[in-house]
PASEKE-686128 format. One record per residue: residue in three letters; y, x, z of N, C-alpha, C in turn. Coordinates in steps of 0.02 Angstrom, whole numbers, padded with zeros to 5 digits, always signed. Example, Ala and Ser with C-alpha at 12.3 -4.5 7.8 and 13.67 -1.06 7.14 Angstrom:
// PASEKE-686128
ala-00284+00660+00390-00225+00615+00390-00165+00660+00390
ser-00112+00642+00354-00053+00684+00357+00002+00645+00394
This chain:
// PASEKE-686128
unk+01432+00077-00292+01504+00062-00298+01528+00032-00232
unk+01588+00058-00209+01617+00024-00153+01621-00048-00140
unk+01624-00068-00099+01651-00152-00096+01727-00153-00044
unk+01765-00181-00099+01829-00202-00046+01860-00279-00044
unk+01883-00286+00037+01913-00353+00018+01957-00364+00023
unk+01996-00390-00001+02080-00401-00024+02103-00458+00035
unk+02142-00442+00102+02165-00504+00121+02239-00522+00115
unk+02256-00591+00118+02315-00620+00083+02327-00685+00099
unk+02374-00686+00031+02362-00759-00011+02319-00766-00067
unk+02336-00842-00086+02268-00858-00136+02347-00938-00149
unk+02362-00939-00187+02411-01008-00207+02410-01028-00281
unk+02438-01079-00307+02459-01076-00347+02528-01063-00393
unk+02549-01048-00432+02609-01020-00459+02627-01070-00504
unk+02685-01093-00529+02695-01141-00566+02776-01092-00578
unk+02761-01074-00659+02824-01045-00699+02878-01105-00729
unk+02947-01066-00732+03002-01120-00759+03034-01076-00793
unk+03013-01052-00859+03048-01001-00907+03105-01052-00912
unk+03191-00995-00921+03241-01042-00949+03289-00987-00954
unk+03339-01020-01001+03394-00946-01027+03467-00985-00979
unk+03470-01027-00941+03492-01055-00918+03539-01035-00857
unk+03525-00973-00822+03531-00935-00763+03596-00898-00785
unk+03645-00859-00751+03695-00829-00766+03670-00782-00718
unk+03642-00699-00751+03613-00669-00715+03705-00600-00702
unk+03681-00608-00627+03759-00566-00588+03731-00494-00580
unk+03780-00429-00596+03761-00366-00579+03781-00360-00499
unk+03765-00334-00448+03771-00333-00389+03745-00242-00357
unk+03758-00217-00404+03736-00133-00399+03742-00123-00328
unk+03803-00139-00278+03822-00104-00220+03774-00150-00166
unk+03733-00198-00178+03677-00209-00136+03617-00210-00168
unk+03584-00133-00129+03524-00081-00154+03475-00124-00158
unk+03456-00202-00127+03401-00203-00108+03428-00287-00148
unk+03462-00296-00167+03484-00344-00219+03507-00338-00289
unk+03496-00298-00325+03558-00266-00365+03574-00322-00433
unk+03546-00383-00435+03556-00416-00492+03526-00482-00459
unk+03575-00521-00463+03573-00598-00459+03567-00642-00505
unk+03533-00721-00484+03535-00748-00546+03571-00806-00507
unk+03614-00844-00532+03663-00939-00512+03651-00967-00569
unk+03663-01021-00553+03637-01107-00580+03695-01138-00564
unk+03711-01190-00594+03778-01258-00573+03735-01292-00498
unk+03760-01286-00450+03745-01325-00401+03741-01410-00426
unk+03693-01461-00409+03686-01525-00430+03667-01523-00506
unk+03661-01467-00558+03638-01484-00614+03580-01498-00635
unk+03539-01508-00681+03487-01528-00724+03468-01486-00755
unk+03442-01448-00797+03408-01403-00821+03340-01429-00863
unk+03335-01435-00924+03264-01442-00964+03226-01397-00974
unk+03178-01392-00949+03115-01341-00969+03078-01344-01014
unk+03075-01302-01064+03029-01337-01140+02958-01333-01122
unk+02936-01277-01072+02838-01287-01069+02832-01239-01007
unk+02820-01274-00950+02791-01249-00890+02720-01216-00905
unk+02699-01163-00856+02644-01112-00847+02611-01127-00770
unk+02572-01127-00762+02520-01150-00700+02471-01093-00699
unk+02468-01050-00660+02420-00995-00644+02400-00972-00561
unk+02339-00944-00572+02316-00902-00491+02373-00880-00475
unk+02396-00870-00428+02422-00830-00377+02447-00797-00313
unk+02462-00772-00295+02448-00753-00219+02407-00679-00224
unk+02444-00608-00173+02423-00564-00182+02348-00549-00195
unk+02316-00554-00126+02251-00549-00130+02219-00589-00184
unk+02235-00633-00216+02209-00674-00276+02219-00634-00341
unk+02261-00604-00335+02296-00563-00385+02253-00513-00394
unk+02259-00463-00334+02208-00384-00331+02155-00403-00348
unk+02118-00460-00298+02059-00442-00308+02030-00482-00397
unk+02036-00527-00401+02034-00527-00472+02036-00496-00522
unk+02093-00437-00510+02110-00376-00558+02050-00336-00559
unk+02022-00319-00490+01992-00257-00476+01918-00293-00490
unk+01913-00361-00501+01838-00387-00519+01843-00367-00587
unk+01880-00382-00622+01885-00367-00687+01869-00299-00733
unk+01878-00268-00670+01875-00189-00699+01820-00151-00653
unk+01765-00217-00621+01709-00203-00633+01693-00162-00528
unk+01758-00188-00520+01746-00165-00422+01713-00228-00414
unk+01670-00207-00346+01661-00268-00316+01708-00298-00251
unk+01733-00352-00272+01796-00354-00231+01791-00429-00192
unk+01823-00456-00150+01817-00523-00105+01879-00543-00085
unk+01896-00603-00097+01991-00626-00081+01968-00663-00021
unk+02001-00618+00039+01996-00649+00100+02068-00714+00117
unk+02071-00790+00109+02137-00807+00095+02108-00866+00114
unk+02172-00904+00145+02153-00990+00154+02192-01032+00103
unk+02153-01105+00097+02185-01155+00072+02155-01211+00081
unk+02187-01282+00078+02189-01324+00097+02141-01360+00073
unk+02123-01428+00103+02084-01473+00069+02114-01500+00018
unk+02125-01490-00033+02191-01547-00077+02162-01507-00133
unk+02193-01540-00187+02171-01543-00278+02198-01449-00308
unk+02242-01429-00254+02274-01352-00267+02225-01320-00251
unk+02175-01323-00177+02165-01273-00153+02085-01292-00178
unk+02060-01351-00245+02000-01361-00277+02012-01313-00323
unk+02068-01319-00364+02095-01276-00428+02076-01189-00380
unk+02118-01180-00358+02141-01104-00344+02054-01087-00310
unk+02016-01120-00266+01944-01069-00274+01917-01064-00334
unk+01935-01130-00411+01911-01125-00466+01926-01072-00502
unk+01978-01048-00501+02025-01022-00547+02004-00956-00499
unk+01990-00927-00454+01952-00852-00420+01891-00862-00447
unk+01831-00914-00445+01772-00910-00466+01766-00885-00521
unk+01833-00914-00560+01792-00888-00652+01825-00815-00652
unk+01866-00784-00609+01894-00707-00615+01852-00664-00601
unk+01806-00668-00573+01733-00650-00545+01742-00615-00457
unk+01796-00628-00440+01825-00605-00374+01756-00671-00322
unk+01744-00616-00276+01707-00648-00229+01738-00702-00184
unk+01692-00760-00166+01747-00820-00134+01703-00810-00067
unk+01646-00784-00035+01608-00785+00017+01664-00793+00095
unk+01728-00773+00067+01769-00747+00142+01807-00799+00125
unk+01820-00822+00076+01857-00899+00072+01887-00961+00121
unk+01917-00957+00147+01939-01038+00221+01957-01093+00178
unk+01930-01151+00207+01964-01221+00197+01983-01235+00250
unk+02050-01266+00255+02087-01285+00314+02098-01361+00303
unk+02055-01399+00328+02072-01484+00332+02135-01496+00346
unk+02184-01538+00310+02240-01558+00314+02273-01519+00317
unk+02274-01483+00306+02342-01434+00259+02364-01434+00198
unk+02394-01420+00164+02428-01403+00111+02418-01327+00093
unk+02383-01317+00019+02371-01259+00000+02451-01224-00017
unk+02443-01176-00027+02501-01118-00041+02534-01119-00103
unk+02587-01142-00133+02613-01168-00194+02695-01147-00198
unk+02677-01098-00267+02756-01059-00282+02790-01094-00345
unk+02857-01078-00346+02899-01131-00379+02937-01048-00430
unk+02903-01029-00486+02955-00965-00509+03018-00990-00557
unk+03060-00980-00564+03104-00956-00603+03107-00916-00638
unk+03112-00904-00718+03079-00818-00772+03134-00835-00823
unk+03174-00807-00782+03233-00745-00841+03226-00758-00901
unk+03203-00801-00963+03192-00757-01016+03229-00722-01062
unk+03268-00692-01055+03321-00645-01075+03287-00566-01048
unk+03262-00564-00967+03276-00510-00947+03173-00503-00928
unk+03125-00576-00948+03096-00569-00903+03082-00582-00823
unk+03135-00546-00795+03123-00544-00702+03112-00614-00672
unk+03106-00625-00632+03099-00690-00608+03139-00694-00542
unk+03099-00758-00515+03133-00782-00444+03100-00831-00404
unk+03048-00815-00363+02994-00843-00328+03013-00887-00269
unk+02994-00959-00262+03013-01003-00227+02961-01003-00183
unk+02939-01006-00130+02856-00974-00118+02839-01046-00041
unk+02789-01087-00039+02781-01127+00024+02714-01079+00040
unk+02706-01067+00102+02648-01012+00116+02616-01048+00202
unk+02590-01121+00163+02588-01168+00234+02514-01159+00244
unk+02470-01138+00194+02396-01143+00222+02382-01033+00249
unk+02410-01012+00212+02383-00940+00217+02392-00899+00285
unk+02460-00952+00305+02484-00926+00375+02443-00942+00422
unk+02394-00979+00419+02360-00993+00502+02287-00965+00467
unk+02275-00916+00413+02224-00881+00398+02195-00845+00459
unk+02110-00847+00480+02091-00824+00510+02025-00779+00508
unk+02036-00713+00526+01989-00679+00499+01918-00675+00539
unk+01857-00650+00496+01793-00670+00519+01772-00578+00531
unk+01780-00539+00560+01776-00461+00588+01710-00441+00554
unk+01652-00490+00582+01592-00475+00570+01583-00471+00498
unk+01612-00518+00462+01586-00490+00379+01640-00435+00358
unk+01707-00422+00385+01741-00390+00356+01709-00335+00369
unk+01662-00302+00403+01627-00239+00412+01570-00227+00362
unk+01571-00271+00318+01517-00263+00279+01561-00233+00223
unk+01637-00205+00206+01659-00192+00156+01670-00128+00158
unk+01666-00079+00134+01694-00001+00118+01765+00016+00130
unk+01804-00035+00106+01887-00041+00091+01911-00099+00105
unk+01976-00104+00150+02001-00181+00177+02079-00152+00125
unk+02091-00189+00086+02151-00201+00057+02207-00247+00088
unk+02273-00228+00142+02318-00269+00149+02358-00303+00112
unk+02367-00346+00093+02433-00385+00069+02479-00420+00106
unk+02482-00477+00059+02540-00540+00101+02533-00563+00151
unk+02494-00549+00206+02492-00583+00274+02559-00609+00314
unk+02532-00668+00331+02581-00738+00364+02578-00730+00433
unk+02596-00828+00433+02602-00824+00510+02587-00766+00547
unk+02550-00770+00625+02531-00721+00673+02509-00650+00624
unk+02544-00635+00583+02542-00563+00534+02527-00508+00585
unk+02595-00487+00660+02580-00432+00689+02514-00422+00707
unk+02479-00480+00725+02439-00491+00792+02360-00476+00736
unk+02388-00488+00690+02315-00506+00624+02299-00423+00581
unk+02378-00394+00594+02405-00345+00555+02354-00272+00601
unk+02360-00287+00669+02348-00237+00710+02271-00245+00706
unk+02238-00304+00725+02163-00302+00744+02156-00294+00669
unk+02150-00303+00604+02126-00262+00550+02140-00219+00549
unk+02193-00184+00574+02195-00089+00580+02134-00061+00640
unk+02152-00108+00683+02077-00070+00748+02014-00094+00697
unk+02008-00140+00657+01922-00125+00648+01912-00087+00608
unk+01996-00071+00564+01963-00010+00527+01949+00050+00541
unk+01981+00072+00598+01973+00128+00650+01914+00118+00659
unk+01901+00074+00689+01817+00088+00755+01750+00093+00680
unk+01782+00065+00639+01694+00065+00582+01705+00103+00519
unk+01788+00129+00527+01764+00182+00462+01793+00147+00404
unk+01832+00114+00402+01861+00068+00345+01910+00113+00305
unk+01910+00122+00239+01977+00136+00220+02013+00081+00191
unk+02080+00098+00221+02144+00038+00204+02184+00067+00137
unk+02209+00021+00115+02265+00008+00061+02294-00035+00073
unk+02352-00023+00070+02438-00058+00104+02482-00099+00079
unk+02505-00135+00058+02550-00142+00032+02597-00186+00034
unk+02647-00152+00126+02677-00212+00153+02736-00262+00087
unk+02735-00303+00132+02808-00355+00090+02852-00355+00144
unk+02909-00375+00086+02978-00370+00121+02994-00403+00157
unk+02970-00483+00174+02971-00544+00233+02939-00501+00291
unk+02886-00463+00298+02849-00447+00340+02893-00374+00381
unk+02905-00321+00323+02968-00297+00353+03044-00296+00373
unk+03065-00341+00362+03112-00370+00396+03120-00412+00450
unk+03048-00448+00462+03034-00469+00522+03009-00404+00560
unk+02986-00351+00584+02957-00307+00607+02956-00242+00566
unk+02991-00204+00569+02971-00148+00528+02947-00095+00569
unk+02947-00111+00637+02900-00039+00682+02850-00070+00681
unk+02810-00116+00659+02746-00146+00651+02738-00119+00595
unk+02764-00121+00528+02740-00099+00477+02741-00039+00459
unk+02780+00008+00508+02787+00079+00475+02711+00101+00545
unk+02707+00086+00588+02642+00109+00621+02582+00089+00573
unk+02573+00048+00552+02515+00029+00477+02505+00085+00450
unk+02572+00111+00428+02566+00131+00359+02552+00196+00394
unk+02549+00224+00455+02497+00297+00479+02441+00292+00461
unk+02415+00232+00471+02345+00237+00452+02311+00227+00415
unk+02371+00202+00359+02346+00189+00283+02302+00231+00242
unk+02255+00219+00208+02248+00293+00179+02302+00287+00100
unk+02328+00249+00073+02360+00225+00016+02409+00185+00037
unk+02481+00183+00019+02525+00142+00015+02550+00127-00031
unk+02551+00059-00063+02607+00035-00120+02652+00012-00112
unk+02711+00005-00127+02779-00026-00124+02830-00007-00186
unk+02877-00078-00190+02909-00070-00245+02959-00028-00217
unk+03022-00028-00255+03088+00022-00236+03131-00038-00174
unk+03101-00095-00181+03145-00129-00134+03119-00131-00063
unk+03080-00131-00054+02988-00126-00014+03034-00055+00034
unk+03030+00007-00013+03027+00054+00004+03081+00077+00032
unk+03147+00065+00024+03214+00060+00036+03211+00041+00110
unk+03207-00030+00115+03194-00083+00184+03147-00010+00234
unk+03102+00022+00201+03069+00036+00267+03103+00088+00296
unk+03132+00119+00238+03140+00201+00236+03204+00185+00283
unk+03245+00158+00270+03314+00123+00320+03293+00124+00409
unk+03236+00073+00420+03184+00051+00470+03170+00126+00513
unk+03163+00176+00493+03141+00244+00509+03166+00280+00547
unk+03262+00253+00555+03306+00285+00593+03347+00321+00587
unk+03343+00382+00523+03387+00407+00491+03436+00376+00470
unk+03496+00397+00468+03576+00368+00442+03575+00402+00359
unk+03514+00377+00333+03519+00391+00250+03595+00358+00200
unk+03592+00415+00153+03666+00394+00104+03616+00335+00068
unk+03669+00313+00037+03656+00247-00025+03617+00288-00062
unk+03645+00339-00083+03607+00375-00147+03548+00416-00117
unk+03548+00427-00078+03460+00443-00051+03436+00381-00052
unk+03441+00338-00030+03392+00280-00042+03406+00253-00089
unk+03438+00255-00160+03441+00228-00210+03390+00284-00257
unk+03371+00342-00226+03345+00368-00276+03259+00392-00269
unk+03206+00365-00315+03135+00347-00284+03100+00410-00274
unk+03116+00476-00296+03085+00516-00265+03096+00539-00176
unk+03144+00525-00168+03177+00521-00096+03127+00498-00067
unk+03145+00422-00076+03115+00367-00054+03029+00386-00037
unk+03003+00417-00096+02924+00436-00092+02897+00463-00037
unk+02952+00530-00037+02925+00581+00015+02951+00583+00105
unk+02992+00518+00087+02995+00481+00160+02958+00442+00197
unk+02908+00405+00140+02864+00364+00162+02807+00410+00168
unk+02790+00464+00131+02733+00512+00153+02742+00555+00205
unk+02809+00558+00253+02808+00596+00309+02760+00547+00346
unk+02771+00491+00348+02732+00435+00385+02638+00460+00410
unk+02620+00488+00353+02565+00509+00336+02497+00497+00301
unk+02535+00438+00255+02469+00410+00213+02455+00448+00189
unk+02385+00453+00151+02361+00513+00099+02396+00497+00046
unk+02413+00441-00002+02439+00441-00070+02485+00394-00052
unk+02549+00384-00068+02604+00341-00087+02626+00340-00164
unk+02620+00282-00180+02637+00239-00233+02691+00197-00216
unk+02746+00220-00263+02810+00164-00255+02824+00174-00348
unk+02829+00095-00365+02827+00038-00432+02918+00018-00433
unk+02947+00037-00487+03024+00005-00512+03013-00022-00570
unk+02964-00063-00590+02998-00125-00629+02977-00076-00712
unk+02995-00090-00744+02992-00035-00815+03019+00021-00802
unk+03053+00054-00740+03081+00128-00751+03001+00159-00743
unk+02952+00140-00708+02901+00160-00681+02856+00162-00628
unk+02817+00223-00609+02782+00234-00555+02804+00306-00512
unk+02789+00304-00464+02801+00389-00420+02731+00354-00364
unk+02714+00442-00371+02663+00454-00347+02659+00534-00321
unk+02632+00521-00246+02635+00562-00207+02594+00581-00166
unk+02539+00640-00174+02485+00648-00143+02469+00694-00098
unk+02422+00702-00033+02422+00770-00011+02428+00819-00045
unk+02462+00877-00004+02469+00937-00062+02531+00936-00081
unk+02576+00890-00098+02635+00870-00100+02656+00866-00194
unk+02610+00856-00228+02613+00843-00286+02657+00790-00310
unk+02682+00783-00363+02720+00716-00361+02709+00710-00447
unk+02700+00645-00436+02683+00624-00498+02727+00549-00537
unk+02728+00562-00590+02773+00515-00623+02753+00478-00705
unk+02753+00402-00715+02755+00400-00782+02792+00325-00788
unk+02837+00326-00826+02860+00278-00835+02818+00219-00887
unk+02858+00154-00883+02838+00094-00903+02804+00098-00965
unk+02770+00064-00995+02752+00051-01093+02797+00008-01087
unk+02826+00028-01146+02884-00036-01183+02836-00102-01205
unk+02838-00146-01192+02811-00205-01215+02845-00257-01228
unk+02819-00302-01257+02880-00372-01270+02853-00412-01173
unk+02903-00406-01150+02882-00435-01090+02899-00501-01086
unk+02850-00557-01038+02889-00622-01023+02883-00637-00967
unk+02869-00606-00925+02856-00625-00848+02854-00575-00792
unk+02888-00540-00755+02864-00471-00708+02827-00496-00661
unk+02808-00568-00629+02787-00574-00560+02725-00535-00570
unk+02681-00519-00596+02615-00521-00594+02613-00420-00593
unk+02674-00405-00611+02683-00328-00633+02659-00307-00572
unk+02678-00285-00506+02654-00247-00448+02580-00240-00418
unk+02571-00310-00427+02499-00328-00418+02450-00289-00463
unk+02466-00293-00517+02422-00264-00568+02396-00208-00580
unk+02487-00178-00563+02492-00117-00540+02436-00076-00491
unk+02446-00119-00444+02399-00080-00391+02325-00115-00406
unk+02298-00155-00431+02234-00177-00472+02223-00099-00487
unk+02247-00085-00544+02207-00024-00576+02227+00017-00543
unk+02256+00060-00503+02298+00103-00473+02207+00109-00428
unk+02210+00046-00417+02157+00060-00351+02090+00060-00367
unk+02078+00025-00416+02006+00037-00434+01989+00092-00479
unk+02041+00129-00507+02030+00183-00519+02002+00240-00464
unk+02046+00235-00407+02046+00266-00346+01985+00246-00322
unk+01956+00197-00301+01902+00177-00296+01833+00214-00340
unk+01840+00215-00399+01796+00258-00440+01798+00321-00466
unk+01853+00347-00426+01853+00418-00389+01885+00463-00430
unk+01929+00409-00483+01977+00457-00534+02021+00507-00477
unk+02037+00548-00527+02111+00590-00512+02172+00550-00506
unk+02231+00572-00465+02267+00522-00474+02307+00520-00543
unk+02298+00562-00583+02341+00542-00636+02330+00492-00691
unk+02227+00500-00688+02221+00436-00721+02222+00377-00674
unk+02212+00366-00609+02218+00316-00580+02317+00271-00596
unk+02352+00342-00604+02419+00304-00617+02410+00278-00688
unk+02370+00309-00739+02376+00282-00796+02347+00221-00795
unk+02301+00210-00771+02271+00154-00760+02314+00088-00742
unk+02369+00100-00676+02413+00067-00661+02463+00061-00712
unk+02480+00095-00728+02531+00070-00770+02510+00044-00819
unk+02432+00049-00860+02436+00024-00943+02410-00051-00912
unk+02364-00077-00851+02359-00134-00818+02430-00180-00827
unk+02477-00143-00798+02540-00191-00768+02568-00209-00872
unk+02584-00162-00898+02595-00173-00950+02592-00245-00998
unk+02486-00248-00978+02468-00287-01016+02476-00356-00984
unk+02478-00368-00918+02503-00403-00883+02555-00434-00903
unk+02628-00404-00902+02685-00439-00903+02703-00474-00956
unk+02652-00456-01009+02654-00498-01074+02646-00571-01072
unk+02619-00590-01012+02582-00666-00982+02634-00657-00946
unk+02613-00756-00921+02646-00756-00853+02588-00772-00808
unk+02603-00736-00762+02581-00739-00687+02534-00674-00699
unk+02477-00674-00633+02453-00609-00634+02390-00592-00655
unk+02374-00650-00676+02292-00671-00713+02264-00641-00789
unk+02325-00693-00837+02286-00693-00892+02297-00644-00933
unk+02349-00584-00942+02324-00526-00935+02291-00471-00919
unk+02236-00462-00883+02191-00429-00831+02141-00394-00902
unk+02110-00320-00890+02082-00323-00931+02017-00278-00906
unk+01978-00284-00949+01905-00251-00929+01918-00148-00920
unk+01884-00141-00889+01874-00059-00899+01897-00043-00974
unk+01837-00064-01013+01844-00031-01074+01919-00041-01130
unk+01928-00096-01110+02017-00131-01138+02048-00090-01109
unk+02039-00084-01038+02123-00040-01030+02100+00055-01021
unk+02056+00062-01059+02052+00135-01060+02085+00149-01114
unk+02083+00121-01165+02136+00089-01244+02199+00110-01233
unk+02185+00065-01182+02302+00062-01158+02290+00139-01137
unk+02266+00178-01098+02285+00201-01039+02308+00267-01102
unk+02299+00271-01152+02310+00322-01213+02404+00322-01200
unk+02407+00272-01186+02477+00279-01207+02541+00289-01159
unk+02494+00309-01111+02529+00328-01053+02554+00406-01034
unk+02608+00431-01025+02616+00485-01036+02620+00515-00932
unk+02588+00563-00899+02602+00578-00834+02631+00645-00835
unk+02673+00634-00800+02700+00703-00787+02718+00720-00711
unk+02707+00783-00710+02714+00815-00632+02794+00838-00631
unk+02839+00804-00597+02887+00792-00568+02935+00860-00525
unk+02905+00866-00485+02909+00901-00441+02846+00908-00379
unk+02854+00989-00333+02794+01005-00274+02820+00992-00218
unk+02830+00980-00187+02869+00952-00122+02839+01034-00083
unk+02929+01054-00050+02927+01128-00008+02879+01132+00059
């Protein structure tokens, strides 16, 4: 079996379910389309806060331990009582801690969410003070089959590029999956990545930002609409692109120019943060164990499913044999062949 390591974050998440929010429609900004306001200076009671892992790479690789990859969260955190919890809370996920940093006197990585519960969605408050001066160790990262990108911080370009050259010079395959802080600070940094990706994930907002980034004078409605969006990011030239909307679904797009599609399982949902992540959990360790992509999408989607039922991106996670269960109820369909 392959070995991959997930680099990132690694934080903790701390949920604030409340019906409290006055959520705004905002359709005519693509990459905003629904807001949530609060009374400026008010108070707000929370009946029962949620405390969970989180942080990308904490997320994946946990997922993908679960379902039996062998996986490693390359991520820093602090000396402090968070960053005791958060290697605890990876130990018992069965995700490898060997690539693990402690950073003396820092402050581990600690998110503040906001969760809809009306709609679900949330709203991530995020301090990302230990992950940013993360520093990578080359020599063990060559011991892995697969380097998984995520949330990378601070010096990101500079961190972003020398993990693309070592995966060049030793044969690494990558999996992508820039964020939107990272492309908006740089998006000719992140669209050169994604050449050499062999897999890219991104949500519809992810994908929008880059596809914009590219140079074309695209309409609203080309970039409002995700098959577009797909086969713009595969001119780039990854082998598979994966782009995630929330319950409309998945699109999936592979050499050959196949395109593939299955929307959400209806579930009683209470939390989306943990949905994308999860997503690409099974998405990838399917891929990893050399499915087709259609069960690898099934995989992703009946993962994220069981996920959003929790909050955060943990305590939904389920074994191989659990989510082969779900994956019944996933319907794929071929879309369209790209000309």
């Amino acid at each position: 079996m392959s070995k991959i390591i997930c680099v990132g974050s690694a934080c903790k998440d701390i949920f604030m379910p409340t019906n409290e929010g006055e959520v705004i429609e905002t359709p005519e900004d693509l990459t905003s389309q629904r807001k949530i306001s609060f009374e400026l200076g008010a108070k707000y009671a929370i009946k029962e806060r949620f405390e969970t892992l989180g942080g990308c790479a904490a997320n994946v690789a946990s997922g993908m331990a679960k379902l039996g990859v062998d996986s490693e969260c390359v991520a820093q955190v602090g000396n402090d009582v968070n960053g005791i919890w958060i290697r605890e809370e990876l130990r018992k996920s069965g995700a490898g801690l060997e690539m693990m940093q402690i950073k003396e006197g820092d402050k581990s990585d600690l998110s503040a969410i906001i969760v809809d519960e009306a709609s679900a969605d949330r709203t991530i408050f995020s301090n990302k003070c230990s992950s940013g001066k993360l520093e990578y160790d080359k020599e063990k990262m060559k011991e892995a089959d697969w380097i998984f990108i995520g949330d990378i911080h601070g010096e990101w370009e500079e961190n972003l590029e020398e993990i693309i050259q070592l995966a060049k010079d030793d044969g690494k395959r990558v999996a992508f999956n820039p964020r939107e802080k990272n492309i908006h600070e740089n998006a000719a940094e992140i669209i050169q990545a994604i050449t050499f990706a062999e897999i890219v994930f991104v949500n519809k907002d992810e994908a929008i930002e880059i596809v914009k980034a590219m140079g074309e004078n695209f309409s609203d409605a080309d970039l409002n609409n995700e098959e577009f969006l797909v086969k713009e990011l595969k001119s780039l030239e990854p082998k598979v692109v994966a782009l995630t909307n929330g319950k409309n679904g998945a699109w999936v797009l592979e050499e050959g120019g196949k395109m593939l599609f299955a929307k959400g399982i209806s579930v009683s949902a209470v939390d989306s943060t943990g949905a994308g992540d999860s997503f690409l959990s099974g998405f990838l360790a399917a891929y990893i164990k050399e499915k087709d992509l259609t069960e690898c999408l099934k995989w992703g989607i009946a993962l994220s499913a069981s996920v959003v039922q929790h909050y955060g991106g943990i305590e939904g996670l389920l074994s191989e044999d659990e989510l082969l269960k779900k994956t019944e109820e996933v319907e794929v369909k071929e879309i369209m062949a790209e000309q």
